[in-house]
Backbone and ligand atoms as CSV (ligand in chain L), in Angstrom:
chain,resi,resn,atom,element,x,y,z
A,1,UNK,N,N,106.607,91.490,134.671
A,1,UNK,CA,C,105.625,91.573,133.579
A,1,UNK,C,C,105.488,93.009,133.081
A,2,UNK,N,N,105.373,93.900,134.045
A,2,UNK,CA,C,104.756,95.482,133.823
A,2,UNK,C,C,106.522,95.927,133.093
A,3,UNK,N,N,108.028,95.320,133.175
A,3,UNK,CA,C,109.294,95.585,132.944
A,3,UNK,C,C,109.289,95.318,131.426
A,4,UNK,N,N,108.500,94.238,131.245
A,4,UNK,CA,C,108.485,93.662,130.124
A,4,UNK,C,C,107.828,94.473,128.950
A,5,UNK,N,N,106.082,94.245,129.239
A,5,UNK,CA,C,105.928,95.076,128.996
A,5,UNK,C,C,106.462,97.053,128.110
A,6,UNK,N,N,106.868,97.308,129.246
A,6,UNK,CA,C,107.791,98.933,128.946
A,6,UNK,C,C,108.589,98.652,127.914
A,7,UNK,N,N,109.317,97.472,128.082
A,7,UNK,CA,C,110.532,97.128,127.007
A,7,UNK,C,C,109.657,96.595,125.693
A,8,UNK,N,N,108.928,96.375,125.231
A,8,UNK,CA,C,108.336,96.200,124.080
A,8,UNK,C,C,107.411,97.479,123.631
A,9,UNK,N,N,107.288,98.379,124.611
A,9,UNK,CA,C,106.165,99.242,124.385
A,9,UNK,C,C,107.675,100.457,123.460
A,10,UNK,N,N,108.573,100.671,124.067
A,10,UNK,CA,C,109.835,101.332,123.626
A,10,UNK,C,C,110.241,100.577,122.406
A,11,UNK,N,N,110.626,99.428,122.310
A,11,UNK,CA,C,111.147,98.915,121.336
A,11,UNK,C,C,110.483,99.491,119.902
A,12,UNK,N,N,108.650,99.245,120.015
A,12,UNK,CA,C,107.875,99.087,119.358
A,12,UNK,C,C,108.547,101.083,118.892
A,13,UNK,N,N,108.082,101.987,119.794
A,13,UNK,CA,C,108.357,103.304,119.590
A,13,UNK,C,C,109.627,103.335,118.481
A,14,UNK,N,N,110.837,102.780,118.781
A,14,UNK,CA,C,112.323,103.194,118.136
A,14,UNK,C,C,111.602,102.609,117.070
A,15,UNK,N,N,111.061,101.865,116.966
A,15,UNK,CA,C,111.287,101.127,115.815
A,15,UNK,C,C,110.522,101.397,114.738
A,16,UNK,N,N,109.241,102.038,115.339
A,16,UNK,CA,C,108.559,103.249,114.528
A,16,UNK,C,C,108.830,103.994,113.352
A,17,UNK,N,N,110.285,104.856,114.567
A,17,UNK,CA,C,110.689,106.080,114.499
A,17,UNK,C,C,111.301,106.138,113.034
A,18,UNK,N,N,112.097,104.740,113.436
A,18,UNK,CA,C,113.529,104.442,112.568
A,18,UNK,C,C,112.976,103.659,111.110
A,19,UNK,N,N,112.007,102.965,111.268
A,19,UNK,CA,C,111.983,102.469,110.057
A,19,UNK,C,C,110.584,103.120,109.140
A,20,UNK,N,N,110.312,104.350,109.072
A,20,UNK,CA,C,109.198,105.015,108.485
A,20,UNK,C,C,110.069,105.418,107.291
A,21,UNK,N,N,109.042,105.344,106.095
A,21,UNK,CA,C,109.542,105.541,104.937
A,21,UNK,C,C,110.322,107.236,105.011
A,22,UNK,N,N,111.314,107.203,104.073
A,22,UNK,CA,C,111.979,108.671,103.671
A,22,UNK,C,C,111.065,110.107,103.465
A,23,UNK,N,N,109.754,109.546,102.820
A,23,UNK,CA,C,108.983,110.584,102.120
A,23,UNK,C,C,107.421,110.516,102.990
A,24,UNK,N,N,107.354,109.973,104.516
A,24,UNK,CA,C,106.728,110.236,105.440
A,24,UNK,C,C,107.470,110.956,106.502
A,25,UNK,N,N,108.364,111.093,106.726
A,25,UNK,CA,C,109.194,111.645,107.713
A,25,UNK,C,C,108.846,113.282,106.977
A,26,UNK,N,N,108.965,113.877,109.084
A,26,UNK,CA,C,107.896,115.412,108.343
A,26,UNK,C,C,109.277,116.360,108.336
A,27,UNK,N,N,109.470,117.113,107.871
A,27,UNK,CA,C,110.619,118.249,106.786
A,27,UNK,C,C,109.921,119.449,107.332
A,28,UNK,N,N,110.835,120.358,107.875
A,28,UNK,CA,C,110.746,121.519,108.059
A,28,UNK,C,C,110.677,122.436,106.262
A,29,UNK,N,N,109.696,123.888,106.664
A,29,UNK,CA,C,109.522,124.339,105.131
A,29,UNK,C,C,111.144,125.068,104.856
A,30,UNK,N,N,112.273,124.783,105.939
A,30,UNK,CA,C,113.501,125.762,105.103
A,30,UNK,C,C,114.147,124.346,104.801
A,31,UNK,N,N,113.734,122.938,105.148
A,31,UNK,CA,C,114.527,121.643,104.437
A,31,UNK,C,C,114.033,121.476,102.808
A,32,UNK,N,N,112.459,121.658,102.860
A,32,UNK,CA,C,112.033,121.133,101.641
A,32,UNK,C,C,112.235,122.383,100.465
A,33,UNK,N,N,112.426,123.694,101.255
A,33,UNK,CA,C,112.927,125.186,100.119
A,33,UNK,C,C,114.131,124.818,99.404
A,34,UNK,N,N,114.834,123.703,100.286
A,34,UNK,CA,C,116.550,123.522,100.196
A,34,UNK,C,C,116.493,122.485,99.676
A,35,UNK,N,N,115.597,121.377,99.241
A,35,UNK,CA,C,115.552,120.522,98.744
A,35,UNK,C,C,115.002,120.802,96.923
A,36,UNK,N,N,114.101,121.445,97.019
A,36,UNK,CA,C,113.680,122.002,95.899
A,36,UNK,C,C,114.418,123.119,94.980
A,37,UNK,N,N,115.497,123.802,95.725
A,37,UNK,CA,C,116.069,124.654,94.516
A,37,UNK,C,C,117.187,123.527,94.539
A,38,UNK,N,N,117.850,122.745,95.365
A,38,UNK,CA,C,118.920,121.865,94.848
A,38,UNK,C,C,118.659,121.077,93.687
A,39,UNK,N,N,117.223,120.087,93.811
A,39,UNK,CA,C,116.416,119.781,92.726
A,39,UNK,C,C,116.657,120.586,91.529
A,40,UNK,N,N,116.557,121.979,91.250
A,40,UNK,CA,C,116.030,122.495,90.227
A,40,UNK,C,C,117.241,122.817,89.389
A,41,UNK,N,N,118.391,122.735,90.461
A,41,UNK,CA,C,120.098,122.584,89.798
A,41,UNK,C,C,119.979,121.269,89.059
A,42,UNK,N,N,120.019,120.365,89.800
A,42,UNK,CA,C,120.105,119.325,89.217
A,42,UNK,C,C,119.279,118.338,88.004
A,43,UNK,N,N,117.950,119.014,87.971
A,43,UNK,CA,C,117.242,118.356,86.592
A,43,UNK,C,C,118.187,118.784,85.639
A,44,UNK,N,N,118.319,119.719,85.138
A,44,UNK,CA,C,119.003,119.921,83.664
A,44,UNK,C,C,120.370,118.948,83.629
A,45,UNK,N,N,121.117,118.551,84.935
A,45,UNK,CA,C,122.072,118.299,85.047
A,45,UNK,C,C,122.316,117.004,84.512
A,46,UNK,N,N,121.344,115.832,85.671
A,46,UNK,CA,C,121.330,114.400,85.166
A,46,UNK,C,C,120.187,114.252,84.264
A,47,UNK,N,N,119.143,114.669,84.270
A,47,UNK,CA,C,118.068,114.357,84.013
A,47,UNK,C,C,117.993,114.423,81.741
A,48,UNK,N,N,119.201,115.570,81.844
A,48,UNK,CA,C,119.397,115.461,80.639
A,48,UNK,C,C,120.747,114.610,79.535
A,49,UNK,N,N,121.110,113.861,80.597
A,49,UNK,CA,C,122.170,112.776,80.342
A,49,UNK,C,C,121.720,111.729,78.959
A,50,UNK,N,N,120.509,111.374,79.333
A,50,UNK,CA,C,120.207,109.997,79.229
A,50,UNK,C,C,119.277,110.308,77.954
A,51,UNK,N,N,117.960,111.486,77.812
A,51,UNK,CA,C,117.274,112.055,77.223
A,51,UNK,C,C,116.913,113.195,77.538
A,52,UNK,N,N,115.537,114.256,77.042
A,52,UNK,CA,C,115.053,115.319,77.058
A,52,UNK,C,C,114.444,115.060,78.664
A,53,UNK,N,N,114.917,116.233,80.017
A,53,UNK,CA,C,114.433,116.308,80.703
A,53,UNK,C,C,113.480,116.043,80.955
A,54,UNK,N,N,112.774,115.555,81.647
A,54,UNK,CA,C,111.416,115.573,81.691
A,54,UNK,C,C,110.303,116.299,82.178
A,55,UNK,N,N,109.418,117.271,81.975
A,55,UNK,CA,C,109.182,118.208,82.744
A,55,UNK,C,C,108.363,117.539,84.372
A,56,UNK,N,N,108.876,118.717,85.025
A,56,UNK,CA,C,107.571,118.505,86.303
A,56,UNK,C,C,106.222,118.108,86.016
A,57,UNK,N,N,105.359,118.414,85.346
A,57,UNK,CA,C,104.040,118.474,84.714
A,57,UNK,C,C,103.851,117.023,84.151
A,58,UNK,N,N,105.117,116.301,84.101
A,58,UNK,CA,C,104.913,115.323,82.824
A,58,UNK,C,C,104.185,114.069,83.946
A,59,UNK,N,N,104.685,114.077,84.780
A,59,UNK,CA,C,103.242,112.820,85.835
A,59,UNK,C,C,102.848,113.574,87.224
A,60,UNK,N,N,102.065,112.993,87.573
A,60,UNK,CA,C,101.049,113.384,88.851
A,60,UNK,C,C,102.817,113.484,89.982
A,61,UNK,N,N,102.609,114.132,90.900
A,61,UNK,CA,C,103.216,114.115,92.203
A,61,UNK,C,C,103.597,112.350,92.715
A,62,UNK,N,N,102.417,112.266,92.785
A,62,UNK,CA,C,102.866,110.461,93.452
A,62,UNK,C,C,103.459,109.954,92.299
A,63,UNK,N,N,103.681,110.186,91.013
A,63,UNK,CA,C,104.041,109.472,89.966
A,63,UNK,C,C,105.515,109.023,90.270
A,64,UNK,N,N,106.274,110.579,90.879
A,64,UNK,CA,C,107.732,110.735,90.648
A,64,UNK,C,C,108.554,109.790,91.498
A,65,UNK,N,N,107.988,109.465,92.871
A,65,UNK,CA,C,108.797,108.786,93.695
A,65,UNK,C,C,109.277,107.601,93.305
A,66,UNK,N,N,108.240,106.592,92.234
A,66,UNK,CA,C,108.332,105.666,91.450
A,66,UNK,C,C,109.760,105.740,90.037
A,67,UNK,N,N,109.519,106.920,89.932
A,67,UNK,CA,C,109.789,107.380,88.318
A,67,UNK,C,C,111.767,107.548,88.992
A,68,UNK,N,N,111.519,108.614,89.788
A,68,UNK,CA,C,112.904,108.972,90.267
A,68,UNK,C,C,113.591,107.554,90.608
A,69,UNK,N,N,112.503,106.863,91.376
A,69,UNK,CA,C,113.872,105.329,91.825
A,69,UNK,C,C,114.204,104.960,90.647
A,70,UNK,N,N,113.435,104.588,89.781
A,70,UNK,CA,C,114.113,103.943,88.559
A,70,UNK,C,C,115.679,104.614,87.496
A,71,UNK,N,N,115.046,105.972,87.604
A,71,UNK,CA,C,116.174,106.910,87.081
A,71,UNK,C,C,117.476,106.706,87.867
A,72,UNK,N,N,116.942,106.797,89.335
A,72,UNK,CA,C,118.088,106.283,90.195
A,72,UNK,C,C,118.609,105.225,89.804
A,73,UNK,N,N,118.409,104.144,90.047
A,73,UNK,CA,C,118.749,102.734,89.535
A,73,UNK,C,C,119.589,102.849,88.248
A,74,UNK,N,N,118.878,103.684,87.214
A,74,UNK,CA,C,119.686,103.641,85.497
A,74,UNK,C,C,121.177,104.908,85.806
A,75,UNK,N,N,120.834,105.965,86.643
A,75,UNK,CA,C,121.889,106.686,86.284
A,75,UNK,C,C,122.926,106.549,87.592
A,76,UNK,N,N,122.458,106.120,88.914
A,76,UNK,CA,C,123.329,105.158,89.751
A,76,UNK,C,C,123.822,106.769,90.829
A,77,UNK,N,N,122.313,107.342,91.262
A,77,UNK,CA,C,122.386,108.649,91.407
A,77,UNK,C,C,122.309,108.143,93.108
A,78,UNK,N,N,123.131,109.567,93.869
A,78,UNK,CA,C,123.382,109.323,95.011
A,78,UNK,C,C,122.178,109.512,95.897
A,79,UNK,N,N,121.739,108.742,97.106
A,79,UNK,CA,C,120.487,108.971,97.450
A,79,UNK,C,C,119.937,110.526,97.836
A,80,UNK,N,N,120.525,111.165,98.321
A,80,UNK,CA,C,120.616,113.212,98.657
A,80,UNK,C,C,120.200,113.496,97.304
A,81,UNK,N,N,120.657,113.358,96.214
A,81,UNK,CA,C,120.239,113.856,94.901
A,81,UNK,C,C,118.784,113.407,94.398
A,82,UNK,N,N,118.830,111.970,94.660
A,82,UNK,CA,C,117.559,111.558,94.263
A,82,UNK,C,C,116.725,112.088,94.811
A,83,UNK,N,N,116.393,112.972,96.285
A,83,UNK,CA,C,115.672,113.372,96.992
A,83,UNK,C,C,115.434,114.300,96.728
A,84,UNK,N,N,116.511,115.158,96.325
A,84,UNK,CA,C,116.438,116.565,95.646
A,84,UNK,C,C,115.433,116.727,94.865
A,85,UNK,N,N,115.483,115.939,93.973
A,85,UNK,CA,C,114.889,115.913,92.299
A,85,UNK,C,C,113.520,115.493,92.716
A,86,UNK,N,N,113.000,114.417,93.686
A,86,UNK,CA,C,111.460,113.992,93.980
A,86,UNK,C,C,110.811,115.536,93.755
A,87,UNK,N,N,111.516,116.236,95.344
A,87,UNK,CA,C,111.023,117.089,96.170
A,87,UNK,C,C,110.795,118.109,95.039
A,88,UNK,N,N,111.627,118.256,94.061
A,88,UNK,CA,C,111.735,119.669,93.012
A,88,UNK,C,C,110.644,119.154,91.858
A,89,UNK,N,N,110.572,118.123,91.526
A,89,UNK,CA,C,109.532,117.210,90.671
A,89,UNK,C,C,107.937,117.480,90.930
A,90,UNK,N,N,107.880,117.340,91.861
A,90,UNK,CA,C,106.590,117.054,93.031
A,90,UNK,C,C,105.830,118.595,93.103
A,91,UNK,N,N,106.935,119.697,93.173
A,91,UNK,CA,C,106.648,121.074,93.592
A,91,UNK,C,C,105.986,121.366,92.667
A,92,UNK,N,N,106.451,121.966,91.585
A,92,UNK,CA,C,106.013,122.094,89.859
A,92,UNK,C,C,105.155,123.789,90.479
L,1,HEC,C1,C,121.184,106.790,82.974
L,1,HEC,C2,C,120.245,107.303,82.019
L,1,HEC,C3,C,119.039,108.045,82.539
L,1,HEC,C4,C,119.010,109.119,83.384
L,1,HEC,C5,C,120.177,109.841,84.067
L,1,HEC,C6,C,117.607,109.506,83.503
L,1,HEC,N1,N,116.831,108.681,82.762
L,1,HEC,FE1,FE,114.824,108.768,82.587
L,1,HEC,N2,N,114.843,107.185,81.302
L,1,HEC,C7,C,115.993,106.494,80.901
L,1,HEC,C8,C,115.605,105.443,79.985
L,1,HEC,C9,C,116.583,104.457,79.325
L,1,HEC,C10,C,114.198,105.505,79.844
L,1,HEC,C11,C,113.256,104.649,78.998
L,1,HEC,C12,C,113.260,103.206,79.384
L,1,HEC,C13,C,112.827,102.939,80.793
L,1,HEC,O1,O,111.781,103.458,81.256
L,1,HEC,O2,O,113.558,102.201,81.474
L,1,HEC,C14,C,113.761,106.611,80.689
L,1,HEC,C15,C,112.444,106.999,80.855
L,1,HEC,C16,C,112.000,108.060,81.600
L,1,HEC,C17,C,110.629,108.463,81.763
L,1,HEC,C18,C,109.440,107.813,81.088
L,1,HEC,C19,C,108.976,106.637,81.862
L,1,HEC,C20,C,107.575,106.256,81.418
L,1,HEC,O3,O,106.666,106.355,82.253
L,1,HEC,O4,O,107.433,105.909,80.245
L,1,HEC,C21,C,110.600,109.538,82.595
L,1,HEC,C22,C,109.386,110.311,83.058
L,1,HEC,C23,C,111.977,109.818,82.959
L,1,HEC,N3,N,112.795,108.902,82.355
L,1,HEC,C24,C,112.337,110.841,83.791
L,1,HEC,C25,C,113.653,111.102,84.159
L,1,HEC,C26,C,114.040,112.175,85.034
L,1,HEC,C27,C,113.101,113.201,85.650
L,1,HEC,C28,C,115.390,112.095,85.176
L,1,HEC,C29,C,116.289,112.978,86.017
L,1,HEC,C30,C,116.167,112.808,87.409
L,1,HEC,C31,C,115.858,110.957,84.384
L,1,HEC,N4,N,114.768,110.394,83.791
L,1,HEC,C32,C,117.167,110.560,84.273
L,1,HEC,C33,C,117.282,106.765,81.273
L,1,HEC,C34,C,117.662,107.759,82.140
């Protein structure tokens, strides 16, 4: 029982670990420095493909994570990039 137990109490842990969203998982400040100037390459890059960039300013922080999947979805952007651009979005 107490074997059993352990083995669900672990399971429960990995499984935590592993399935927490992308943008709860905690980032050291030299990942998210490196995330944000990659970002700041890349707005002008894709972001002006399709139409006029959009500025940082143009929605709230929580707006972008929404905003970026969709862009993702239309411009078929690799997930590392899309992350880029949240993180550089978000900063402003
Ligand atoms: C493949 C083309 C494409 C790319 C690349 C693209 N967009 Fe868009 N975007 C669209 C289209 C089409 C619309 C308007 C229709 C829609 O919302 O689906 C739009 C709309 C938007 C809107 C307005 C949505 C609203 O709330 O009305 C924002 C903000 C935006 N894009 C931001 C961005 C940013 C930031 C990037 C760069 C990461 C980007 N887009 C890259 C095609 C693109």
């Amino acid at each position: 029982m107490r074997k059993l137990f352990i083995a669900i109490l672990l399971a429960a842990v990995t499984l935590g670990s592993v399935c927490r969203p992308v943008s709860a998982q905690t980032m050291s400040k030299d990942e998210k420095r490196r995330l944000i100037l990659k970002g700041a390459k890349l707005w002008p890059v894709y972001c002006n493909q399709c139409h006029n960039p959009r500025p940082p300013g143009e929605k709230a922080p929580y707006e972008w994570d929404q905003e970026i999947m969709h862009m993702r979805m239309l411009g078929n952007m690799p997930a590392d990039n899309a992350r880029a651009l949240v993180e550089y979005l978000k900063a402003r």
